[in-house]
C-alpha positions, 0 to 999 in steps of 0.5 A: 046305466048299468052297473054290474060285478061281472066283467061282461054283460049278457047281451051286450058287447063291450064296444068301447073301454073308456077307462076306471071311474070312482066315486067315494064318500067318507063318514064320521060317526055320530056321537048319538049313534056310538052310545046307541051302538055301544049298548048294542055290543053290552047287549048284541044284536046288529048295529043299526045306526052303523048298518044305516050310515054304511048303506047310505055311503055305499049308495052315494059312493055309487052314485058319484061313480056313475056320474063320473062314467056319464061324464066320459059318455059310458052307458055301463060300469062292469068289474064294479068293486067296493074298498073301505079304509079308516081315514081317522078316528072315527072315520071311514071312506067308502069307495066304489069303483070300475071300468067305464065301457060302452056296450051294445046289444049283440 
């Protein structure tokens, strides 16, 4: 599956546009990680328990997006973007989303 930012693909021609395909996750933190991360802001320095927890929803936000464009028979994501919203407190939901195309080679 290829997954991309661009709105085309070199080599390819988009052959069909089957639509736009999501796939989001939503974190709590972690009381272990917040006094972690609260040291680091009296000290400085990057946050890595938070670093760690937003890789890792970026991946499964992916993830769930390409199954959804394997289900409509794309084999290609193009205009792929990410969105982030606070849901609660201490909760963040993390979406990745685009348009589902099949491509060929040119």
């Amino acid at each position: 599956m290829i997954v991309t930012t661009c709105e085309t693909v070199a080599g390819k021609r988009i052959v069909r546009t089957l639509g736009l395909v999501r796939g989001n996750a939503v974190r709590a933190r972690h009381i272990g990680k917040d006094i972690m991360a609260q040291l680091r802001n009296i000290v400085g320095g990057e946050v890595m328990e938070y670093t760690k927890l937003l890789a890792e929803s970026r991946e499964q936000s992916l993830d769930r997006m390409v199954t959804e464009a394997k289900l409509l028979g794309a084999n290609a994501v193009i205009a792929t973007r990410f969105a982030t919203s606070m849901v609660a407190q201490g909760m963040a939901e993390l979406l990745a989303y685009g348009t589902a195309v099949v491509v060929e080679d040119e």
